[in-house]
Structures are given as C-alpha cells and as structure tokens.
C-alpha positions as CSV (number, residue, x, y, z in Angstrom):
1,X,-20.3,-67.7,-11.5
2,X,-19.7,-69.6,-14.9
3,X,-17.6,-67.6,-17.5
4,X,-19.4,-67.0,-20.7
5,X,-18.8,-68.7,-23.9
6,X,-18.5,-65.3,-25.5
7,X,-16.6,-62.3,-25.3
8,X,-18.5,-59.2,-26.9
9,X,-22.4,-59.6,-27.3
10,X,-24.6,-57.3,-29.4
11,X,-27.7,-57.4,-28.4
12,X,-30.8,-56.0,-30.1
13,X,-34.0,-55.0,-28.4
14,X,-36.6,-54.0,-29.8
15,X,-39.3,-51.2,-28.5
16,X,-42.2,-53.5,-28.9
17,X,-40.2,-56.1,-27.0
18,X,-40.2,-54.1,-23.9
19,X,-43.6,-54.3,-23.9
20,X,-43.4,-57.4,-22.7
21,X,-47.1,-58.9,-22.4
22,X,-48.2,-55.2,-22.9
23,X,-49.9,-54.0,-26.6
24,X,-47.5,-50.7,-25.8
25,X,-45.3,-49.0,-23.3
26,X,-42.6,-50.5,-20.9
27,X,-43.6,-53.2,-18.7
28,X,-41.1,-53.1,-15.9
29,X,-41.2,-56.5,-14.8
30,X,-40.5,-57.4,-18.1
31,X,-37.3,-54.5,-18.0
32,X,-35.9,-55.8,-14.7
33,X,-35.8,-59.1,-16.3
34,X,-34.1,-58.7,-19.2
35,X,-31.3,-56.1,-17.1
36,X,-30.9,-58.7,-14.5
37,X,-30.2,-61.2,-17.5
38,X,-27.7,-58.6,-19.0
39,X,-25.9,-58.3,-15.9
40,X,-25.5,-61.7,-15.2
41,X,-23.7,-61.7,-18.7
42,X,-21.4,-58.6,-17.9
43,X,-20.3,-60.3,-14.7
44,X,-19.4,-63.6,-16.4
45,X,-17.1,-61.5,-18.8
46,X,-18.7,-60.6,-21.9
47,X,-18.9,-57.4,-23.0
48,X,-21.9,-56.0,-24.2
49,X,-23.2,-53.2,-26.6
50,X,-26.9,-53.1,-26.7
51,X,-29.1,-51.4,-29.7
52,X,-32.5,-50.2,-28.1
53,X,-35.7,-49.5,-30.4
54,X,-38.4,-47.7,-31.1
55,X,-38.6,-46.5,-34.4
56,X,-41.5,-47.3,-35.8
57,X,-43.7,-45.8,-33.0
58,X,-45.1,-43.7,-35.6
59,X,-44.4,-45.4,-38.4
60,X,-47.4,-47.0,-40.6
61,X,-49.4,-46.5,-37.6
62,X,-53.1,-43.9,-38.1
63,X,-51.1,-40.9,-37.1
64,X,-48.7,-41.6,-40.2
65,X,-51.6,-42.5,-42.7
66,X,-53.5,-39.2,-41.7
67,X,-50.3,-36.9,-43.3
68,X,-47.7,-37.1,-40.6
69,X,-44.2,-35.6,-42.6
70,X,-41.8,-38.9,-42.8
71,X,-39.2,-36.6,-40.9
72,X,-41.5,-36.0,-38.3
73,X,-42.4,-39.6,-37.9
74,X,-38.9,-40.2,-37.4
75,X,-37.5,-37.9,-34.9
76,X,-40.5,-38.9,-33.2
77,X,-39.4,-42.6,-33.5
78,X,-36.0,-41.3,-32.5
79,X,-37.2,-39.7,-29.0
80,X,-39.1,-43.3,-28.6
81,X,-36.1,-44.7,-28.7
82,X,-34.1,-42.0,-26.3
83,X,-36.6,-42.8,-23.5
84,X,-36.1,-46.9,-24.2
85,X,-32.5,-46.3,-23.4
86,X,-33.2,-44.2,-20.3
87,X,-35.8,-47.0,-19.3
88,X,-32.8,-49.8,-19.8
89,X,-30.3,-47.2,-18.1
90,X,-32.2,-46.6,-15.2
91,X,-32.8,-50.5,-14.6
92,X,-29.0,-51.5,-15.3
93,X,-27.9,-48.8,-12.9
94,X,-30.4,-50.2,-10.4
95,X,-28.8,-53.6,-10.5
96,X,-25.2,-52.0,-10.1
C-alpha cells in the first residue's frame, strides 16, 4: 500500500453529501464508499479527524418559515448531525 502524501487530514462532510444521488437521507452505497476511501487513507498513515453535518436540516427549510424557534431548529440540526456520525461510525467499524 502507498504511504500518503499527508500526515493529518480534516475532512468535512457535509449531511447533504451523504445523500449521495438521494434529495435526503443516507444513501448507503454512497456511505460505504466514502468509509472504504477513509480507511484506505488511515492505513497509508494519515491521520484523520472528520467533521460530519447536518445542520441545516431545519434550517430555511418550510418547517423554519412557518415559526419554528431558531433554538429549536438547531438542536434539531444538532441531533441530524448525531445520527450522521453514528451512520459514518457504524460503516468505519464495519470496515475494521
């Protein structure tokens, strides 16, 4: 296996990213992918951190223009981005 040019990655992904060719949600074939690509990187050497997303689930979409509370929009993006992280988690652990 080749050794990677770098030695700490931080990679961002975003929650509509994980949607793959989806409009919403996690498409898993789409997940696997990207862990499988992530793996291949930690066993070349790099370390990596990895920022998930999902924020603005709620944000500026109709539930937010019919009154949702801005701190209720975000905790709810914030829980969007808890079950990304699982998602990513679960796939990575898969892998090994």
């Amino acid at each position: 296996m080749a050794k990677t040019t770098y030695k700490r990655i931080l990679l961002k992904v975003s929650g509509e990213g994980l949607a793959g060719d989806q409009s919403f949600g996690i498409e898993p074939k789409f997940l696997n992918s990207m862990a499988d690509q992530i793996a291949q990187a930690a066993k070349a050497g790099a370390q990596i951190a990895i920022v998930i997303g999902a924020g603005n689930i709620f944000r500026g979409m109709e539930v937010a223009a019919k009154g949702t509370d801005r701190v209720t929009a975000d905790l709810m993006g914030m829980l969007g981005t808890v079950m990304n992280a699982l998602a990513m988690q679960n796939a990575l652990e898969k892998i090994g």
